[in-house]
Wavefront OBJ file of the C-alpha trace (Angstrom):
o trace
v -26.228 6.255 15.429
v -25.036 8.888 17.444
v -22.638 11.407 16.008
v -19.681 13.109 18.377
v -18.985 16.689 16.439
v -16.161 17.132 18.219
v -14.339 13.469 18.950
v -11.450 14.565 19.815
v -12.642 16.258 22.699
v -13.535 12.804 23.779
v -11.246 10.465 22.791
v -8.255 11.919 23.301
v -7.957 12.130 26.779
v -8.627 8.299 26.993
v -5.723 8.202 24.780
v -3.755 10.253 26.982
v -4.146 7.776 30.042
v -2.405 4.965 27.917
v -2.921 1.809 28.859
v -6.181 -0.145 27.265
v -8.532 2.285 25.838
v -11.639 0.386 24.985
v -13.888 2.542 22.977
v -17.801 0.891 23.765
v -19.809 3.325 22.405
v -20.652 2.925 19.455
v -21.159 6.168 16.864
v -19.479 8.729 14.613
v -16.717 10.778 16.299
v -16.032 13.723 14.150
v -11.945 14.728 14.215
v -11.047 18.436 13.390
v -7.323 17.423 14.484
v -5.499 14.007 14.617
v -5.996 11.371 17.659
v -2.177 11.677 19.011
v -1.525 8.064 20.547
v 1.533 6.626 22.940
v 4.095 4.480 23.542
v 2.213 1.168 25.538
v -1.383 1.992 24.156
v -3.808 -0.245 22.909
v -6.502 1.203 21.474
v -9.770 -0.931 21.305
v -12.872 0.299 19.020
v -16.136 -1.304 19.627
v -18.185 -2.709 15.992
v -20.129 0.639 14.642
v -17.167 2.803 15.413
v -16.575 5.682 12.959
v -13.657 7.775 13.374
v -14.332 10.517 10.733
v -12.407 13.932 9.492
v -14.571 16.557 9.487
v -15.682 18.439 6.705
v -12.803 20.413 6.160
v -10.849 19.858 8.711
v -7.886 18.225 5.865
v -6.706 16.280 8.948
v -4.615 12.640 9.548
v -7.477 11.078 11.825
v -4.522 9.333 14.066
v -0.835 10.073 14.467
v 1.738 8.562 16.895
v 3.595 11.104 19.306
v 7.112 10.260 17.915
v 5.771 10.755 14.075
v 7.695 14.267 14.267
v 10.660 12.840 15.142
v 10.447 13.535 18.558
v 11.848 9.665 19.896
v 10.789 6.167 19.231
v 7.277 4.517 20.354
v 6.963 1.118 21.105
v 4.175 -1.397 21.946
v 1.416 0.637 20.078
v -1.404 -1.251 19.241
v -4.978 0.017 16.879
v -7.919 -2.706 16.498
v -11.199 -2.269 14.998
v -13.007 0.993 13.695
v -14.126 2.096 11.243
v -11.668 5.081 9.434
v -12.669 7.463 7.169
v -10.986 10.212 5.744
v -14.133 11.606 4.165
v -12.207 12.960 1.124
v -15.232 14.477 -0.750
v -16.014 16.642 2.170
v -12.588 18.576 2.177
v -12.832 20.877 -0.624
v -10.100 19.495 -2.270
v -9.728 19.302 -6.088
v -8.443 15.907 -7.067
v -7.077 17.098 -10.228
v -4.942 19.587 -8.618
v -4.214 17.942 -5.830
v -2.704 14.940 -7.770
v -0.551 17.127 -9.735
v 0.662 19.471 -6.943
v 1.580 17.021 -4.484
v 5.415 17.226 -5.404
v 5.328 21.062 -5.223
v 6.566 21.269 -1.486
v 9.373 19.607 0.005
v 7.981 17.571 2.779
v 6.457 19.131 5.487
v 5.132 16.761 8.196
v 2.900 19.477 9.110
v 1.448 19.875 6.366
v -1.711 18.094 4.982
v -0.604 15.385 2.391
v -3.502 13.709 2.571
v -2.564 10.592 4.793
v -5.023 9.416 6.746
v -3.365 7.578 9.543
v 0.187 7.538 9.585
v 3.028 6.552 12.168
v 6.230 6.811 11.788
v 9.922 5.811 14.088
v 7.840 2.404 15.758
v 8.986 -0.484 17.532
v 6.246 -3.335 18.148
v 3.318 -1.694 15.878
v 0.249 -3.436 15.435
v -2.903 -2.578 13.429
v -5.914 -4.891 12.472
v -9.523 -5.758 12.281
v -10.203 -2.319 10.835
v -11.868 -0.961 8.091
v -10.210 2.169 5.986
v -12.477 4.142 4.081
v -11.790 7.598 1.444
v -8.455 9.171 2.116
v -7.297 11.556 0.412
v -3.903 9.973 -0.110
v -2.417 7.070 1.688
v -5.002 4.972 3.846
v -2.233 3.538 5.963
v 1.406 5.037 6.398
v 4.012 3.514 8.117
v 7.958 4.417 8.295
v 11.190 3.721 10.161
v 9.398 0.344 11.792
v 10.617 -2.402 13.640
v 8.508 -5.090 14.375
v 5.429 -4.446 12.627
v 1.738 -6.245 12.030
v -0.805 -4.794 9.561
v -3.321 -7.670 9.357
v -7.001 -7.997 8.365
v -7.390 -4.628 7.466
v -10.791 -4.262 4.212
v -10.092 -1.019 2.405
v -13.360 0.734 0.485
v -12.436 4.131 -1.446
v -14.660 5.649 -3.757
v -11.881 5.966 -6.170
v -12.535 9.520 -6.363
v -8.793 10.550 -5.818
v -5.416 9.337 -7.247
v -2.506 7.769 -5.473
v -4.594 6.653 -2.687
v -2.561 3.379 -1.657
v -3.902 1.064 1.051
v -1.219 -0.205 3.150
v 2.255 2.497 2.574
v 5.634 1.506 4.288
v 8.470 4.057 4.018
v 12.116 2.696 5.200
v 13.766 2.021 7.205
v 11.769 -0.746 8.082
v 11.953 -4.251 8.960
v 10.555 -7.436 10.626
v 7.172 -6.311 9.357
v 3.951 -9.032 8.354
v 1.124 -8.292 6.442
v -1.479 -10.273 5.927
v -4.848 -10.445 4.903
v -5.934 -6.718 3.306
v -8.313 -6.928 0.809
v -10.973 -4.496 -0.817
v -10.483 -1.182 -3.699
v -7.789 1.613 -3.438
v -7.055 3.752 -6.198
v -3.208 2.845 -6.102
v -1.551 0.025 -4.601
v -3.058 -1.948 -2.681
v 0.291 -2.672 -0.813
v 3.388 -0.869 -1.018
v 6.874 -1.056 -0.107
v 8.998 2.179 -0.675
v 12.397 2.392 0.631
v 12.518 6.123 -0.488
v 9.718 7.730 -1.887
v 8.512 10.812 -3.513
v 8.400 13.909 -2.193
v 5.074 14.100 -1.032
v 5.315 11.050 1.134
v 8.804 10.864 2.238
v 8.952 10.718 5.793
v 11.915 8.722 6.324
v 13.885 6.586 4.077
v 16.207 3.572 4.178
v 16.252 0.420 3.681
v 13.808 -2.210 3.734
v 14.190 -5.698 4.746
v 12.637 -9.297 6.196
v 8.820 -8.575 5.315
v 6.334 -11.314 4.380
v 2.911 -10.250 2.317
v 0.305 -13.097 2.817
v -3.022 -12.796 1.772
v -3.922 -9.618 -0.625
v -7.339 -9.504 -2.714
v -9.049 -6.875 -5.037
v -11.551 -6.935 -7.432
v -10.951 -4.385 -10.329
v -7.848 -3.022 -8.190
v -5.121 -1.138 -9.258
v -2.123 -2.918 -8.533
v -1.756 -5.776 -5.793
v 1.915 -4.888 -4.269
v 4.435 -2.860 -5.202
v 8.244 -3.735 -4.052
v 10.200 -0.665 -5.155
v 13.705 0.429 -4.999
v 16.247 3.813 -5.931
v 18.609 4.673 -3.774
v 18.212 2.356 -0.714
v 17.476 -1.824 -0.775
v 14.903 -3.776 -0.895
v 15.711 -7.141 0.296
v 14.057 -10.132 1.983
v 10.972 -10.002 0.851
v 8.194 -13.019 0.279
v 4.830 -11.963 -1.259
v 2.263 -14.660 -0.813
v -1.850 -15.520 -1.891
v -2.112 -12.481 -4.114
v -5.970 -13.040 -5.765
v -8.905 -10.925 -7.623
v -8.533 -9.171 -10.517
v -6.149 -5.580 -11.427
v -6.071 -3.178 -14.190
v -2.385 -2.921 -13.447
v -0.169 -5.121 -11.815
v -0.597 -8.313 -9.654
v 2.759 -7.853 -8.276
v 5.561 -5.057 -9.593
v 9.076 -5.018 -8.889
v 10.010 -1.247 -9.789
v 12.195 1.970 -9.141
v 9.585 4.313 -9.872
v 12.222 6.999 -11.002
v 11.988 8.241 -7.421
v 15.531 9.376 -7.081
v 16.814 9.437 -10.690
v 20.401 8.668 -10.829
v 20.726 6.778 -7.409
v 21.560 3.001 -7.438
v 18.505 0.175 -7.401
v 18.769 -2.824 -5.681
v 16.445 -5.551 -4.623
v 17.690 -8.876 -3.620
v 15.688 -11.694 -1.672
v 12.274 -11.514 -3.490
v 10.191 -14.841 -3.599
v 7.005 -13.788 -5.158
v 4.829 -17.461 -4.410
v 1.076 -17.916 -4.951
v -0.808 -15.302 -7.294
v -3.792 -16.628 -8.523
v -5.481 -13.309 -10.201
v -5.899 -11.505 -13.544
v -6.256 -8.223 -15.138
v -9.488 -6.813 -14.644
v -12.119 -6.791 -17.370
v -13.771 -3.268 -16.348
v -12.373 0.366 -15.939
v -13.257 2.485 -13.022
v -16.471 4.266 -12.888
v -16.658 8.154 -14.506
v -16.797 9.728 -11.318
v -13.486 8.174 -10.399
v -9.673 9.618 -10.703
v -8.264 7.786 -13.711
v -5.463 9.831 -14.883
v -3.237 7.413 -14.419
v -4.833 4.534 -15.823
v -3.680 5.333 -19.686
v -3.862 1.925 -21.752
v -2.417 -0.770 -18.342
v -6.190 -2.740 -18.386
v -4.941 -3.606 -21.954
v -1.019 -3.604 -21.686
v 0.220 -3.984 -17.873
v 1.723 -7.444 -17.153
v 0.107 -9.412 -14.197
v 4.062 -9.883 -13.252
v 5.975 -6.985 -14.224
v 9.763 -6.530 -13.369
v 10.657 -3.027 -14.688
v 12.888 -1.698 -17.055
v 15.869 -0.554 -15.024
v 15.856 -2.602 -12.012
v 18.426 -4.612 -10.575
v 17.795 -8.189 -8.680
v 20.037 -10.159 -7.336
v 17.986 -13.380 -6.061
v 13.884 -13.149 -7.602
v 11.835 -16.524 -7.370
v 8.695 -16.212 -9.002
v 6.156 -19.452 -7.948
v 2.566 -20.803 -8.530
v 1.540 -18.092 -10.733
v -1.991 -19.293 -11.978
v -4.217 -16.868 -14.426
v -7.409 -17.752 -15.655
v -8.128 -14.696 -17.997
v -11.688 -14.214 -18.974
v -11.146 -10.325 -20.322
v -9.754 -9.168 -23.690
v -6.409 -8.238 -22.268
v -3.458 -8.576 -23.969
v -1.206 -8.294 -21.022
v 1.523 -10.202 -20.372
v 1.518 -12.894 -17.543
v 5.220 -12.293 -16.695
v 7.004 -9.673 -18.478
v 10.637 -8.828 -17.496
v 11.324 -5.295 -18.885
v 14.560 -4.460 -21.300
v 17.596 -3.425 -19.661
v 16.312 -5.112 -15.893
v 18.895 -6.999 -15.029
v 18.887 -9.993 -12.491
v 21.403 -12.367 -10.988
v 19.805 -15.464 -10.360
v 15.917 -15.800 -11.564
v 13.815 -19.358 -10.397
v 10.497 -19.523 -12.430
v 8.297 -22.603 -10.969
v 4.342 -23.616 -11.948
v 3.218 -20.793 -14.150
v 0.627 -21.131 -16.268
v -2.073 -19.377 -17.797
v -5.271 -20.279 -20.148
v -7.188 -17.116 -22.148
v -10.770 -17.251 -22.879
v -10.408 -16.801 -26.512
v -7.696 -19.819 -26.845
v -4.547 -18.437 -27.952
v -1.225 -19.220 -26.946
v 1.612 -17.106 -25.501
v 4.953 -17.751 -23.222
v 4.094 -17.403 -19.938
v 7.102 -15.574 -18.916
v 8.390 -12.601 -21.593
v 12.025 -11.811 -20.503
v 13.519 -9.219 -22.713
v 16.274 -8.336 -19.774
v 19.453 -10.020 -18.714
v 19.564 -12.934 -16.431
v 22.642 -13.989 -15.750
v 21.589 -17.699 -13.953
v 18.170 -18.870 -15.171
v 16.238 -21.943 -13.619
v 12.910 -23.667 -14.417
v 11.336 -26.554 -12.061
l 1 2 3 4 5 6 7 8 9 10 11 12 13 14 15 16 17 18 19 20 21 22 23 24 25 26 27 28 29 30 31 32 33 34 35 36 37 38 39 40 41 42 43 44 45 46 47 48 49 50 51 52 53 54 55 56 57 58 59 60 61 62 63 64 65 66 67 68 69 70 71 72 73 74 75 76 77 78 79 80 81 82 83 84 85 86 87 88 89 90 91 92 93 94 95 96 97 98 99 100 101 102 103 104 105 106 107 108 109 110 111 112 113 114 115 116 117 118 119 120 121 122 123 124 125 126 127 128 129 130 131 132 133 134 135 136 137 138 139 140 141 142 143 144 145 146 147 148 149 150 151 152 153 154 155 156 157 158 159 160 161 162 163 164 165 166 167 168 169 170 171 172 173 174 175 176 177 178 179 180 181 182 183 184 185 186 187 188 189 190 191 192 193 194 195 196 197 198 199 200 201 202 203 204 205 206 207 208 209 210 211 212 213 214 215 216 217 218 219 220 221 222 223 224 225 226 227 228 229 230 231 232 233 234 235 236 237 238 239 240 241 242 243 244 245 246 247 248 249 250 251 252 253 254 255 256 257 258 259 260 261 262 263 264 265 266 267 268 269 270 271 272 273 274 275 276 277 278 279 280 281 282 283 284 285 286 287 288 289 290 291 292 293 294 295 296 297 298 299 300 301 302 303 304 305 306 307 308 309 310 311 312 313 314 315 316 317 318 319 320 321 322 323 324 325 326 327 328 329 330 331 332 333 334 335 336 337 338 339 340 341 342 343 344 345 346 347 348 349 350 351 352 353 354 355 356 357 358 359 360 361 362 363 364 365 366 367 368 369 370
């Protein structure tokens, strides 16, 4: 396979024309800066394209040109490829890196370890790609209108932490997606109305996105649907499957902005058919935050502190086969929801005992079973 050391040098100037930019040459294009793409560019990657950071180079392989705030793109559109962020080859500690990332208030300039991230979008697509060792976030994506993630297989070596798959920072809204599958080292999906400091591009609120179609084996958490500060609302998560030494699903604050007011309103969580993982991660993997969540994480966790107005929880199905003592759906003292609908949840455990299915220890003010 032939290997471009200097990629950019190459690609960007296709980039620059806009338009369709089929990429038909197949090989590794090496990036020492980000690919900068436009407004009304589709960008077309041929099978057996790598787009790689360099070795040092502690680059985001892509960027949009309005990520810096600079206006709003529209009708951008990424398929195929192969991206990888090549995050053993950037002489970065992941110790230190994990615990430093909140040091800094956000700098878009500086490297957080994102590997392709967009931000102020209208009409965004991405899909048929494969995302591969970031040093953070595979995917970022904030202040979007109209977006499509979709068929996207993520494969990390797990050797860094709070490497999510697919990240989206409000505002954002009208946004699908479906079908992403494979290991991250975080969540696998993510929905952050604010976020922490590291990672905070934009914030606002979040609202009318549908999640169909997330897998993992041994993953860390499935989605994440998080509030403080700004809503979360309108949201269905659908065909969540595998296995997670966390969460299936998680409806959280995070403690990103103590003190600020959680909402989430809207959620229909319908259609997980997983359980927790029987294995850890490999030694050579980041596992600070793993603690004791393969034993004690719920599949369905709603967290202490959050508030709900409207949460349906549907066709939950766990066959466990590990150990775990985990919960199947645990609703977390002082979480307090309006209206809760629980429908087909069940669960069997390989060594035969019995336990509720659902675990509420909040307050739920209108409670119905069908």
């Amino acid at each position: 396979m032939n290997v471009y050391e200097d990629g950019g040098a190459i690609l960007q100037p296709l980039l620059d024309r806009g338009g369709t930019v089929n990429v038909e040459e197949p090989g590794v294009y090496m990036l020492h800066r980000p690919l900068v793409i436009r407004s009304r560019t589709v960008l077309r990657l041929c099978q057996g394209t790598v787009i790689k950071a360099a070795p040092g180079s502690r680059c985001s392989l892509i960027e949009n040109a309005g990520f810096y705030g600079d206006g709003t793109d529209s009708g951008i559109e990424i398929i195929g490829g192969e991206w990888d962020g090549s995050c053993d080859e950037q002489g970065l500690d992941p110790l230190q890196f994990a615990l430093n990332r909140n040091a800094k208030p956000y700098d878009p300039r500086s490297f957080t370890g994102k590997m392709m991230r967009f931000a102020h979008l209208d009409n965004f697509t991405i899909r048929d790609a494969t995302l591969r060792d970031p040093v953070s976030y595979g995917l970022q994506i904030a202040d979007a209108k109209s977006f499509l993630v979709s068929d996207i297989h993520f494969d990390y070596n797990c050797r860094f932490g709070t490497t999510d798959g697919v990240h989206i920072n409000g505002p954002a809204s009208d946004g699908r997606i479906l079908r992403v599958h494979g290991i991250t080292n975080d969540d696998l999906v993510s929905l952050t109305p604010p976020d922490e400091a590291h990672a905070e591009v934009t914030r606002g609120p979040i609202s009318d996105v549908l999640i169909d179609g997330v897998h993992s084996e041994n993953g860390y958490t499935g989605v994440r649907l998080l509030s403080s500060g700004e809503p979360l609302t309108g949201v269905t998560v659908k065909n969540v499957t595998g296995t997670y030494r966390h969460n299936a699903v998680c409806v959280t604050h995070h403690n990103v902005h103590p003190g600020e007011p959680i909402w989430l309103d809207g959620i229909v969580i319908d259609g997980v058919y997983a359980s927790k993982s029987p294995w850890g991660l490999s030694g050579d993997c980041f596992t600070l935050w793993e603690g004791s969540c393969f034993h004690t994480a719920p599949l369905i966790w709603v967290a202490r502190g959050v508030r709900v107005g409207r949460l349906e929880i549907r066709n939950v199905i766990r066959d466990e086969r590990s150990d775990s003592r985990a919960k199947t759906v645990m609703i977390d003292p002082d979480a307090v929801i309006d209206s809760l609908t629980v429908e087909n949840i069940r669960h069997r455990f390989a060594s035969g005992r019995e336990e509720p299915v659902l675990v509420n220890e909040g307050r739920v003010a209108k409670f119905t079973e069908l």
